[in-house]
C-alpha positions as a Markdown table, in Angstrom:
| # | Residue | x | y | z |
|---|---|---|---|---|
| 1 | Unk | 3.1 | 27.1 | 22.3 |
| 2 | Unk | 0.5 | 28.4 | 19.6 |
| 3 | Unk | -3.0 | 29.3 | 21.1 |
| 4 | Unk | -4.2 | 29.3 | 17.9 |
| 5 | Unk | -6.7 | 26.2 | 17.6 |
| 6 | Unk | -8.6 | 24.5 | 14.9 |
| 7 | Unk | -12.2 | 26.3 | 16.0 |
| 8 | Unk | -9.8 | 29.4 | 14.9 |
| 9 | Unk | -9.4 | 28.0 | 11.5 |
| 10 | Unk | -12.6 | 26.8 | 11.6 |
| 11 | Unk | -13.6 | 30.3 | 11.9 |
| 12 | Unk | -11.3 | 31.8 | 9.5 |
| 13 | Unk | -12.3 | 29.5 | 6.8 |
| 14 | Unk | -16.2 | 30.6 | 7.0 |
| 15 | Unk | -15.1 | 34.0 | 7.0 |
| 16 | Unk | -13.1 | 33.6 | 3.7 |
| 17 | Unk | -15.4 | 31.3 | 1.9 |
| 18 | Unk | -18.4 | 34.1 | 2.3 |
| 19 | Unk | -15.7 | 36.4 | 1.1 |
| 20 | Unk | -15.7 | 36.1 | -2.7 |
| 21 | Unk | -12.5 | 37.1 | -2.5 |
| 22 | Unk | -10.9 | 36.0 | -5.8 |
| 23 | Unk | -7.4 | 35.7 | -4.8 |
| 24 | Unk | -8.9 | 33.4 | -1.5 |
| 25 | Unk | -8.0 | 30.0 | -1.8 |
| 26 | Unk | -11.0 | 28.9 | 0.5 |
| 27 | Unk | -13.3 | 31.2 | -1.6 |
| 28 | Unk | -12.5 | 29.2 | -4.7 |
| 29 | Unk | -12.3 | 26.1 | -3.1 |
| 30 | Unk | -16.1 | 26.8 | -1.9 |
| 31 | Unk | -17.0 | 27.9 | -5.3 |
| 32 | Unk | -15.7 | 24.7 | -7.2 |
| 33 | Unk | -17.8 | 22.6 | -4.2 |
| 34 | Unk | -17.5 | 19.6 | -2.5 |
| 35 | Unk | -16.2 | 17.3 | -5.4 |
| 36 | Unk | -12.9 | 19.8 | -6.0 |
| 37 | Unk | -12.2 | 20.1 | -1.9 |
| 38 | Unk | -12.6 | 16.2 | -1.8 |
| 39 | Unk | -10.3 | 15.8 | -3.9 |
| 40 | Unk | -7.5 | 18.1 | -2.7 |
| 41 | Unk | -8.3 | 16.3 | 0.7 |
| 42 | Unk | -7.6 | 13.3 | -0.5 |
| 43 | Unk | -4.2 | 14.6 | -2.3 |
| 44 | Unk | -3.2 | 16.0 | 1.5 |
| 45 | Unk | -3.8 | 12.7 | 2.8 |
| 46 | Unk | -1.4 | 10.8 | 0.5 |
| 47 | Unk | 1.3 | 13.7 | 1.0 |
| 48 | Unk | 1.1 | 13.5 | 4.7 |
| 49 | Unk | 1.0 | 9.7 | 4.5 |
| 50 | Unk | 4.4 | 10.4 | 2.4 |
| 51 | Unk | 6.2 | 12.2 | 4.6 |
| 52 | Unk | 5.5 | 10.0 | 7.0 |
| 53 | Unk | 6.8 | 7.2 | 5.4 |
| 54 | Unk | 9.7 | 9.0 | 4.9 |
| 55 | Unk | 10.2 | 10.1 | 8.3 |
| 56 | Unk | 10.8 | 14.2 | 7.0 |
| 57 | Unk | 9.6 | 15.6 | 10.1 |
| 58 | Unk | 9.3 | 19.4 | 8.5 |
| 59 | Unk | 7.3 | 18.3 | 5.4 |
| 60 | Unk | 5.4 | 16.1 | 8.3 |
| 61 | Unk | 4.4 | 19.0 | 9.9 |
| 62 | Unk | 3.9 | 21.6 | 6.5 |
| 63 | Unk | 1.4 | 18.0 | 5.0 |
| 64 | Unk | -0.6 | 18.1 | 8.2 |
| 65 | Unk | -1.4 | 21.9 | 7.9 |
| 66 | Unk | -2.5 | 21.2 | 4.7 |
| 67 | Unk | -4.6 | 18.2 | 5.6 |
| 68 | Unk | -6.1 | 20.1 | 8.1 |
| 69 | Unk | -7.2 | 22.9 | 6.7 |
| 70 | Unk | -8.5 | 20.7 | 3.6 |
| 71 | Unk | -10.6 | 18.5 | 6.1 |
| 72 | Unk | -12.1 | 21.4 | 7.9 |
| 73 | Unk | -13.4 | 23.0 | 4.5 |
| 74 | Unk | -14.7 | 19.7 | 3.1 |
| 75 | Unk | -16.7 | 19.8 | 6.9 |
| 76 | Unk | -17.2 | 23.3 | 6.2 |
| 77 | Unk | -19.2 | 22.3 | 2.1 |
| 78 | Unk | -21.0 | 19.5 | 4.2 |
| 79 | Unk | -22.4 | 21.7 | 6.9 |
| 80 | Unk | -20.7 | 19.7 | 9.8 |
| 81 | Unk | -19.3 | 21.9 | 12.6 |
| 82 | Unk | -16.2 | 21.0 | 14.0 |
| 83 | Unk | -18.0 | 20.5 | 17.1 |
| 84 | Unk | -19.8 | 17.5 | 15.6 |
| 85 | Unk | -16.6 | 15.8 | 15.2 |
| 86 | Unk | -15.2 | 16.8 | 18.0 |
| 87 | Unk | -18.3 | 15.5 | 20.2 |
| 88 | Unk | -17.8 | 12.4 | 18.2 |
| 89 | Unk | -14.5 | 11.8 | 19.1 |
| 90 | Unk | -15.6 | 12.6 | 22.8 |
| 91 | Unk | -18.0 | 10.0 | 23.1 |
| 92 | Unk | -15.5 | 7.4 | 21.6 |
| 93 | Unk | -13.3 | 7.8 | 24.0 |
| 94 | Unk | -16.1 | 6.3 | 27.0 |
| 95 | Unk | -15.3 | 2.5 | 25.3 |
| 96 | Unk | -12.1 | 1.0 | 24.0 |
| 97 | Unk | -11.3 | 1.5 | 20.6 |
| 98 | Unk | -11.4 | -2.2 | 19.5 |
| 99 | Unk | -14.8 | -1.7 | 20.8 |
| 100 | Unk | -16.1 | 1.2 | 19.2 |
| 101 | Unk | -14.7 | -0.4 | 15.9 |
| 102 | Unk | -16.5 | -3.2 | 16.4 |
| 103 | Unk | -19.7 | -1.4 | 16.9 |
| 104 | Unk | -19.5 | 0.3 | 13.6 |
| 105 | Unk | -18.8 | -3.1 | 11.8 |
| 106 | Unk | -21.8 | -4.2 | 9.8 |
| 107 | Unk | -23.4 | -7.4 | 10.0 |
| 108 | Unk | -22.1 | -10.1 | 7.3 |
């Protein structure tokens, strides 16, 4: 099993997007801003959704990578830490998730 972990990436992708590193896809993904790494975030999402659908286990895996890394620079633009997220997702799991939904519904 990998120890590599997503605060890893996390890291890595700082590292290249202060880089200016021309041939670095995060450092021209920072340069075109949040807008550009939206979008390919969005086109992961769909792919991995695909492949999903599809039930192609190794394009499964390769789409996830993708969507990954894509979420953890658009995070990265928007000056949210992983950590952030990742205390989020701590404090959902103290309730049900049909009730932490429900909380985040707003009021008709």
């Amino acid at each position: 099993m990998s120890t590599f972990s997503l605060s890893d990436l996390e890291a890595t992708i700082a590292e290249r997007a202060r880089s200016g590193d021309s041939g670095s896809w995060t450092a021209k993904l920072f340069s075109r801003g949040i807008d550009k790494a939206a979008q390919k975030l969005g086109e992961e999402a769909v792919e991995t959704v695909i492949a999903a659908v599809h039930g192609d286990r190794q394009a499964l895996i390769s789409e996830s990578a993708d969507l990954v890394y894509h979420w953890l620079v658009v995070l990265a633009i928007s000056g949210v830490p992983l950590a952030e997220v990742l205390g989020e997702l701590e404090r959902r799991t103290t309730q049900s998730g049909i009730a932490e939904k429900a909380s985040r519904q707003t009021p008709a």
